[in-house]
RODO-2510 file (C-alpha; in nm, 4 decimals, decimal comma):
residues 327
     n   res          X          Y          Z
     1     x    -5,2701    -6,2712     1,8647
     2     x    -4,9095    -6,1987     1,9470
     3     x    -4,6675    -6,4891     1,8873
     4     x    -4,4216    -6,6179     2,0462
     5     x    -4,1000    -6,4343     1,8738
     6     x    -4,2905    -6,0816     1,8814
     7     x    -4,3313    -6,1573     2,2891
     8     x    -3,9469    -6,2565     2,2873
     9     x    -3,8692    -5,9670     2,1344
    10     x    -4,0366    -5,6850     2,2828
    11     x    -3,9051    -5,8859     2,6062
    12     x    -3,5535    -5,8144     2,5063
    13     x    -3,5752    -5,4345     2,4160
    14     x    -3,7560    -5,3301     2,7230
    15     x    -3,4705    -5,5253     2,8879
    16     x    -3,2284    -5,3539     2,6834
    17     x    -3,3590    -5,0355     2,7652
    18     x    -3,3671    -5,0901     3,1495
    19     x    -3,0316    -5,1807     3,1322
    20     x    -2,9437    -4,8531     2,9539
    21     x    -3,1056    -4,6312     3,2205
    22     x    -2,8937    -4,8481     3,4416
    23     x    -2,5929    -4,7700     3,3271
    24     x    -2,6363    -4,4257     3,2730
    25     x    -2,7871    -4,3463     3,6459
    26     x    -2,4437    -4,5742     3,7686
    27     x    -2,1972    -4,3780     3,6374
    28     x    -2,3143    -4,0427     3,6920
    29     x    -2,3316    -4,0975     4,0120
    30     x    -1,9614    -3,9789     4,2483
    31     x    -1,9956    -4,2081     4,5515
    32     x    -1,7465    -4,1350     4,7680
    33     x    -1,6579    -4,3559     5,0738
    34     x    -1,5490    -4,2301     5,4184
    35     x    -1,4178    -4,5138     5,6506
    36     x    -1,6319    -4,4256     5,9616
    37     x    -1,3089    -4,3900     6,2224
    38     x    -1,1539    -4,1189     5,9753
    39     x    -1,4270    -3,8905     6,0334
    40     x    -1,3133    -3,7667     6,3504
    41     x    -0,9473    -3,7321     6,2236
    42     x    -1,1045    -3,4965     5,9497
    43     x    -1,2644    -3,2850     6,1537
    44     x    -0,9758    -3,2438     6,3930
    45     x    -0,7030    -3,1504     6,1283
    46     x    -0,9569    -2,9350     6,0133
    47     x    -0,9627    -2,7607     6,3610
    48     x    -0,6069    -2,7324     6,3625
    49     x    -0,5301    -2,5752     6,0360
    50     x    -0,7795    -2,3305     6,2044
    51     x    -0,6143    -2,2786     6,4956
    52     x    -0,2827    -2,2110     6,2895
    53     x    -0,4110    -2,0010     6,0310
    54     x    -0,5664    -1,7725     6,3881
    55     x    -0,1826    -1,8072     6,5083
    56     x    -0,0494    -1,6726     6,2406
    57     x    -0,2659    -1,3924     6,1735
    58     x    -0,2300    -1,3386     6,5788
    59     x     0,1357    -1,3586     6,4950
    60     x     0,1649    -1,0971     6,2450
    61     x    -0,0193    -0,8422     6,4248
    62     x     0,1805    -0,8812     6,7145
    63     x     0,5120    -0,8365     6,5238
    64     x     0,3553    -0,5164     6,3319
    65     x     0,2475    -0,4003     6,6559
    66     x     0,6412    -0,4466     6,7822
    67     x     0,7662    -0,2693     6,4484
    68     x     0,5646     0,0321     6,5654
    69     x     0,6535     0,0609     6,8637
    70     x     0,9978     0,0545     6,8063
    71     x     0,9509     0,3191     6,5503
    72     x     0,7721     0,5474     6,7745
    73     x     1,0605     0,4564     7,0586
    74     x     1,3281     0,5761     6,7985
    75     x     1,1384     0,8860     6,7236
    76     x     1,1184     0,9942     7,0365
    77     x     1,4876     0,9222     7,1472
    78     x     1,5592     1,1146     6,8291
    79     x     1,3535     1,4086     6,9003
    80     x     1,4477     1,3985     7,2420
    81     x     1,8449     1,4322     7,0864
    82     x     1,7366     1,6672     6,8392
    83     x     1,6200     1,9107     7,1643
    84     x     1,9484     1,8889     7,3278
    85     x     2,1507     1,9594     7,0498
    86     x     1,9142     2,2028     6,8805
    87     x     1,9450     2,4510     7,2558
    88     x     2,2889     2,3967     7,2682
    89     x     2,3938     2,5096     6,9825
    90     x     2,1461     2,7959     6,9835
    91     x     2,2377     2,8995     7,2998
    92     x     1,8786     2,8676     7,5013
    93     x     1,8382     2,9092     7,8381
    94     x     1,9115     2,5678     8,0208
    95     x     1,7373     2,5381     8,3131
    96     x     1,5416     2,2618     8,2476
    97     x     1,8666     2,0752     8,2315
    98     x     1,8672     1,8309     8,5157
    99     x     2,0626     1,5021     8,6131
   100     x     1,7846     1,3294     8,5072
   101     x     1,8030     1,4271     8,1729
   102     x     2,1519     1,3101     8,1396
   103     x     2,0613     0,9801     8,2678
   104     x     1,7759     0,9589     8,0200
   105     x     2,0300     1,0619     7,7724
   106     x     2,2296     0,7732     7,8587
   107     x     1,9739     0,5420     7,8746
   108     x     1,8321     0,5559     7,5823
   109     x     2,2135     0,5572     7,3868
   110     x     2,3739     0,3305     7,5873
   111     x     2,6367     0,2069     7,3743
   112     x     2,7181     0,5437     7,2276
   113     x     2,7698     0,6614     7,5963
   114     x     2,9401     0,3646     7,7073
   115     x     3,2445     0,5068     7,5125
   116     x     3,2027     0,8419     7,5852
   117     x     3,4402     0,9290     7,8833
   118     x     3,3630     1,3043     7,9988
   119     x     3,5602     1,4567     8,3176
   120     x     3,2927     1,5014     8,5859
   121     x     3,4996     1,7339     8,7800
   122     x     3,5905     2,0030     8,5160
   123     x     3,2866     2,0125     8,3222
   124     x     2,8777     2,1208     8,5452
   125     x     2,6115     1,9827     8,4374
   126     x     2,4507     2,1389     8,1591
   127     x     2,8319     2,1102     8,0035
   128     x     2,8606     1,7116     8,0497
   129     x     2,4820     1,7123     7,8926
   130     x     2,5096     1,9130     7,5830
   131     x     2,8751     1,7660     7,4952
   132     x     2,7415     1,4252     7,5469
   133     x     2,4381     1,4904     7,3094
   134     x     2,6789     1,6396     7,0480
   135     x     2,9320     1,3394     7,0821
   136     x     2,6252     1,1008     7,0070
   137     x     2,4402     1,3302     6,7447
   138     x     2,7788     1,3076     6,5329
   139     x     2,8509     0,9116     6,6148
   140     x     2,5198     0,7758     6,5079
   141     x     2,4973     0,9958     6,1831
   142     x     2,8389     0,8542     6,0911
   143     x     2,7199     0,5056     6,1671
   144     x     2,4572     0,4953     5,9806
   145     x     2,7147     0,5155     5,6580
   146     x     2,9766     0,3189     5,8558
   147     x     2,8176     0,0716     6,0947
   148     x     3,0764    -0,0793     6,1807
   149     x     3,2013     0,2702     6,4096
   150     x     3,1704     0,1502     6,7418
   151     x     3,3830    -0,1488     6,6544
   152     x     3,6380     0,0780     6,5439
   153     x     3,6148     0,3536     6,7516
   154     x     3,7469     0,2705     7,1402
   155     x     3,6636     0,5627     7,3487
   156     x     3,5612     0,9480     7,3118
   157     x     3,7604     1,1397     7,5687
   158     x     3,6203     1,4605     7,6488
   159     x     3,8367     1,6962     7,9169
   160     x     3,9759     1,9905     8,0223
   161     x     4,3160     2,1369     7,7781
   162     x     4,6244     1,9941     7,9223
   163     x     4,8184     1,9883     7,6388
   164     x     4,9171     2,2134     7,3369
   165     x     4,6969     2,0182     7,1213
   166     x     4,3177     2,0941     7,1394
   167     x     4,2037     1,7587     6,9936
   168     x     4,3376     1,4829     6,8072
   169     x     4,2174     1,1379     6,7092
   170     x     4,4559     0,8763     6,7533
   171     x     4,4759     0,4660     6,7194
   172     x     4,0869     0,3567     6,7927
   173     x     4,0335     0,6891     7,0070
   174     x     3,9310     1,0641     6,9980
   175     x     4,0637     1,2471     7,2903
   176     x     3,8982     1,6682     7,2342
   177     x     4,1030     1,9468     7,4823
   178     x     3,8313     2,1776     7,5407
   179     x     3,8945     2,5798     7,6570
   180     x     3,6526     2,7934     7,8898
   181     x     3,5806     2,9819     7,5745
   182     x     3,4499     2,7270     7,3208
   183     x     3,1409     2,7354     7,1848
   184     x     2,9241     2,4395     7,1164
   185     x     2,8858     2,5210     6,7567
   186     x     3,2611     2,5564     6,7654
   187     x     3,2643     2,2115     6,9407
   188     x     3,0525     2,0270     6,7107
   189     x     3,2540     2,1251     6,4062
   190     x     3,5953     2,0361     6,5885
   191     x     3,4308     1,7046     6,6841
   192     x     3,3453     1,6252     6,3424
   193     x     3,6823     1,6909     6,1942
   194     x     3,7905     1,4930     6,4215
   195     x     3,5975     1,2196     6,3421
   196     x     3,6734     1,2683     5,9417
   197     x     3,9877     1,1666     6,0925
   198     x     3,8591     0,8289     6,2370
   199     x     3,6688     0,8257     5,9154
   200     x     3,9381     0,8934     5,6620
   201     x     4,2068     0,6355     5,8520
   202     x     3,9690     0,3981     6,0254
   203     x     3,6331     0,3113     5,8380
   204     x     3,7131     0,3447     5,4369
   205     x     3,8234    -0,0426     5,3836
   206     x     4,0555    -0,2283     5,1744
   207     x     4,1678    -0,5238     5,1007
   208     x     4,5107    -0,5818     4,9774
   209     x     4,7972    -0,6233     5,2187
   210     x     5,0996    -0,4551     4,9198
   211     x     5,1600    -0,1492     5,1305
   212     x     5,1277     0,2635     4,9207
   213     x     5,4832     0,3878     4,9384
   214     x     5,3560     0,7203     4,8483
   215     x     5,1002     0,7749     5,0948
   216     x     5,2319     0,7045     5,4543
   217     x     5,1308     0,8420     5,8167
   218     x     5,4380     1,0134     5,9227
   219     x     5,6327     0,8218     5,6857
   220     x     5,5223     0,4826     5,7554
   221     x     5,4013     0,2516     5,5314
   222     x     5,0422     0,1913     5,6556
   223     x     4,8159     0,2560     5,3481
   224     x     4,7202    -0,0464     5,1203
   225     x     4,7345     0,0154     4,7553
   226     x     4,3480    -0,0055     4,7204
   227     x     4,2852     0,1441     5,0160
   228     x     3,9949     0,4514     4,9240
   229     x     4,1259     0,7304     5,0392
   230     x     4,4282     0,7496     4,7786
   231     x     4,1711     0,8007     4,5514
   232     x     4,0737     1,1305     4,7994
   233     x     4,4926     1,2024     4,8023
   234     x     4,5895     1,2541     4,4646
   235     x     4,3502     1,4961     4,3298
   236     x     4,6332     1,7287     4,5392
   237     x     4,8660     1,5390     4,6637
   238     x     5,2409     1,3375     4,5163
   239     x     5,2914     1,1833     4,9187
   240     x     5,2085     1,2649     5,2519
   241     x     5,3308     1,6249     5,2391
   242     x     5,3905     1,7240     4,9278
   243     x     5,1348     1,8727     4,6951
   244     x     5,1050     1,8105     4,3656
   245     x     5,2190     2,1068     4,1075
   246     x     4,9911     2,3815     4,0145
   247     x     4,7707     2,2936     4,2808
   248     x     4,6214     2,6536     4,3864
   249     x     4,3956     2,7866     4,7022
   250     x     4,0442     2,7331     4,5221
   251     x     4,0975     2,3702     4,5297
   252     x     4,1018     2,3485     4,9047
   253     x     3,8479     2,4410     5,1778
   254     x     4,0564     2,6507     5,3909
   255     x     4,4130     2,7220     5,4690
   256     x     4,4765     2,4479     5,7338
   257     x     4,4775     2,2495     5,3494
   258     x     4,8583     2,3007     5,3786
   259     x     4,9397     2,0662     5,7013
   260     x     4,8934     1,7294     5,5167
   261     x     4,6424     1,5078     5,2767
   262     x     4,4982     1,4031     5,6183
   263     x     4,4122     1,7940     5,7308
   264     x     4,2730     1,8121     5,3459
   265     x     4,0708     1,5032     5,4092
   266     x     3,9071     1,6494     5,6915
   267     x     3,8424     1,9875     5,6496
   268     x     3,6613     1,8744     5,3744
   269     x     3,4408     1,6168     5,5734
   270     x     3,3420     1,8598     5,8051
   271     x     3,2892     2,1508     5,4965
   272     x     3,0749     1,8154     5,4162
   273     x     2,8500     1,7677     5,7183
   274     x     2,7931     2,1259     5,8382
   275     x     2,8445     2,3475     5,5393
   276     x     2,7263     2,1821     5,2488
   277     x     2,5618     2,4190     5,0385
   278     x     2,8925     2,6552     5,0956
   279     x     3,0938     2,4012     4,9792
   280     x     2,8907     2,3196     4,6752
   281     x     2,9289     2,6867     4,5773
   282     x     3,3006     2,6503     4,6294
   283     x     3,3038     2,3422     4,3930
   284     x     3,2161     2,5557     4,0977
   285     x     3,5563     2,7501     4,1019
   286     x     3,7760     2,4155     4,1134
   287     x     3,7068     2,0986     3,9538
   288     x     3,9492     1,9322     4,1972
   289     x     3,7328     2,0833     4,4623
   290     x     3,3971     1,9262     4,3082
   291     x     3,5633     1,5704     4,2970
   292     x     3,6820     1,6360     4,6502
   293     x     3,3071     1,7365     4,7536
   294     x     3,1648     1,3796     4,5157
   295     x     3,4139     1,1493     4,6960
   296     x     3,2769     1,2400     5,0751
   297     x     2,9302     1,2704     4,9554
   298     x     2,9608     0,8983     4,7790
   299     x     3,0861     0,7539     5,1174
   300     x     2,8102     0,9407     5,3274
   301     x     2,5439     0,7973     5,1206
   302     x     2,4668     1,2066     4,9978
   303     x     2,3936     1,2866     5,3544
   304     x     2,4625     1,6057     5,5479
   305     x     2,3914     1,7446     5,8757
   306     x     2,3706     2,1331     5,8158
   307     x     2,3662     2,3019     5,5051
   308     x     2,4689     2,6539     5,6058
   309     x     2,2977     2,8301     5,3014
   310     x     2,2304     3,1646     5,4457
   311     x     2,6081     3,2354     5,4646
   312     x     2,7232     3,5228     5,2514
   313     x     3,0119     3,3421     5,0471
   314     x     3,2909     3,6042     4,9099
   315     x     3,4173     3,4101     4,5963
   316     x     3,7964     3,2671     4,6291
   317     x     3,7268     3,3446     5,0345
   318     x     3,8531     3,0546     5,2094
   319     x     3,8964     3,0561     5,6228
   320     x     4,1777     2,9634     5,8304
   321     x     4,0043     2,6352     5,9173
   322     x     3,6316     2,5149     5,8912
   323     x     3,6028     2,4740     6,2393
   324     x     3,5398     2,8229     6,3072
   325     x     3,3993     2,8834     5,9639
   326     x     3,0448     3,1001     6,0899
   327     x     3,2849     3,3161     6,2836
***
């Protein structure tokens, strides 16, 4: 017979035992309390992260779909330039040209026609559409190196000759005296030496307001000391108009070279644009000429518009001027 200590303590362990199990099944157990009125806010800001997360997506698509469809616009304005110029300057038969397709033109280069100001009475059609094209072709590869061009550049003036000068570009403005007998390959080259013009004076920057006494523009003090196109200058050039010594044919692009370091300037550009693998072959006679060649390519970004590589170039041959170069 069990007495009364063994009943006390097999009491005790089975209560110490019960208490174990407890204590173990307590505090394995994560209880987490929701207030009930929070339930509904949960499930709300739930739906509205969804809802947000859907927008965005929505959102994203939408602006990739945008993206595209601007790219596809631009291609086909491009291609649609590409045309015109391409029959103009290989002399195609043009009657498929139609006011409509200048308007078109227009429309979809508004703000490169906007300063385009072509003489409606001297010029048909067909004339006013292909010199248009060219004008923009030649402005929007420029501006892609220099975007700031239509800032700079006023107004494109496009007419009949009535003065001894065929084309000049002056403060902010290109004004191009066209004869009967121009050619529009002849017409895009004067137009973009022209332009080197606007870019050689116009679009290289500086900063420094100390004035070049050795460079000026017809003897005026308008160059700043830093300003790029020095460097351009003296690989030929002591000022304005006088050439350095021992400074020899091969190291210019043609003979027009001898007018001034702003003729060099741009006979080169437009040896550049629509010449380039001639000029690269001239560069190997004349180191001056290479560095010449380096400096335009640097400020175009290594981009040209024609290469011209099936000409036949006569070593030391150099023409009158680039702008009838292919002739």
């Amino acid at each position: 017979m069990l007495k009364l200590e063994d009943i006390v303590r097999i009491f005790l362990k089975i209560t110490l035992w019960w208490l174990v199990i407890v204590f173990v099944i307590f505090f394995n157990v994560k209880e987490v309390w929701i207030p009930h009125h929070s339930i509904g806010n949960l499930v709300v800001s739930q739906k509205k992260s969804h809802i947000k997360s859907v927008q965005i997506r929505d959102n994203k698509r939408q602006d990739i779909l945008i993206k595209k469809q601007k790219i596809i616009s631009e291609k086909i304005k491009q291609q649609f330039l590409n045309k015109l110029v391409d029959d103009a300057l290989l002399q195609v038969h043009w009657a498929w040209i139609k006011t409509q397709t200048l308007n078109e033109l227009c429309e979809y280069y508004k703000k490169y026609c906007s300063i385009i100001d072509i003489s409606k009475d001297e010029f048909n059609l067909t004339q006013q559409t292909y010199y248009t094209a060219i004008v923009i072709y030649l402005l929007r590869y420029i501006n892609v190196s220099f975007p700031d061009l239509l800032q700079r550049l006023y107004y494109v003036k496009i007419q009949k000759s009535k003065t001894g000068r065929r084309w000049y570009a002056g403060h902010h403005s290109l004004v191009l005296n066209l004869k009967n007998w121009m050619t529009y390959e002849e017409f895009l080259e004067v137009t973009t030496h022209e332009l080197g013009h606007i870019v050689d004076l116009w679009l290289i920057t500086w900063k420094s307001h100390i004035k070049s006494s050795k460079y000026t523009e017809f003897w005026k003090k308008v160059f700043a000391i830093d300003d790029k196109s020095l460097v351009f200058y003296r690989l030929s050039w002591k000022s304005e108009k006088v050439k350095k010594p021992y400074s020899y044919a091969k190291d210019f692009v043609s003979w027009y070279w001898l007018t001034d370091t702003f003729e060099d300037f741009a006979e080169c550009f437009n040896m550049y644009v629509n010449h380039n693998a001639v000029f690269r072959k001239m560069t190997k006679e004349s180191n001056i000429l290479r560095k010449k060649y380096l400096f335009i390519n640097n400020i175009m970004h290594w981009r040209y518009l024609q290469s011209d590589s099936k000409f036949k170039y006569r070593v030391w041959f150099r023409p009158r001027d680039t702008t009838d170069f292919s002739n």
